[in-house]
N, C-alpha and C positions, 0 to 999 in steps of 0.2 A: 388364255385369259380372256380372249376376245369374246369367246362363247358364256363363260361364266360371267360376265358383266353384264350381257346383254339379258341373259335370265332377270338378274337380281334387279337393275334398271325397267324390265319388263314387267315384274310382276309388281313392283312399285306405280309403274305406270298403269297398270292392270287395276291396283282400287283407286288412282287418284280419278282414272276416267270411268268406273263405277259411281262415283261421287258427282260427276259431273257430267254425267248423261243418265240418269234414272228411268227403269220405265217397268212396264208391266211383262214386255218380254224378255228382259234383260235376264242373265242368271242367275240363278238364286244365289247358289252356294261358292262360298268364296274361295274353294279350292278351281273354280271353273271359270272366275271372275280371273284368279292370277292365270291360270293358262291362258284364257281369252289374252289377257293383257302383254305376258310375253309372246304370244303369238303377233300381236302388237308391232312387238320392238322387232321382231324380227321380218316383220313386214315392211317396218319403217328403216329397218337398214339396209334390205336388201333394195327399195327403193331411192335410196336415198346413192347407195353406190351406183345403181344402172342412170342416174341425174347428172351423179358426177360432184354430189356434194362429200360425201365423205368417199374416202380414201379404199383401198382392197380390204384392210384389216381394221378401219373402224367401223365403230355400231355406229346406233343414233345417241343422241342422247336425250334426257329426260323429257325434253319438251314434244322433239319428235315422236320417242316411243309410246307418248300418250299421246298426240295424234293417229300413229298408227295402232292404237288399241280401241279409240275411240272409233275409227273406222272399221274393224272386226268387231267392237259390239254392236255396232247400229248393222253390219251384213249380219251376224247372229242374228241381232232382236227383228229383222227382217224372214229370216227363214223360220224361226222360232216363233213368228206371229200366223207363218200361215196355217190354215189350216184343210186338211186334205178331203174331198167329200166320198 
């Protein structure tokens, strides 16, 4: 159940940090915004356990997991900005 919460939480996470981080390289389409976003949470949890804040078998929860989505948008809209000559 650990895994399926962390999607659903993530991809929640995934447009609220769409919404509050806006930009020109961000992604467009909103099936790529929830992946970014649960890639997020699972960033934020797997962080959050090697900290020693959550537990073996918790995630983050909502506040974390959209810190950690907001940090996978701005590394996307980082590589998604450059551009190769």
């Amino acid at each position: 159940m650990g895994i399926i919460w962390t999607i659903i939480i993530g991809f929640i996470a995934g447009v609220i940090a769409k919404f509050i981080m806006p930009g020109p390289n961000e992604p467009q389409g909103f099936i790529l915004t929830a992946i970014l976003g649960i890639v997020g949470a699972f960033v934020a949890s797997f962080l959050g356990q090697m900290l020693g804040w959550y537990g073996p078998d918790e995630g983050a929860g909502l506040v974390g997991a959209v810190i950690g989505a907001i940090i996978v948008l701005f590394v996307y809209g980082y590589f998604a900005g450059r551009k190769t000559a």
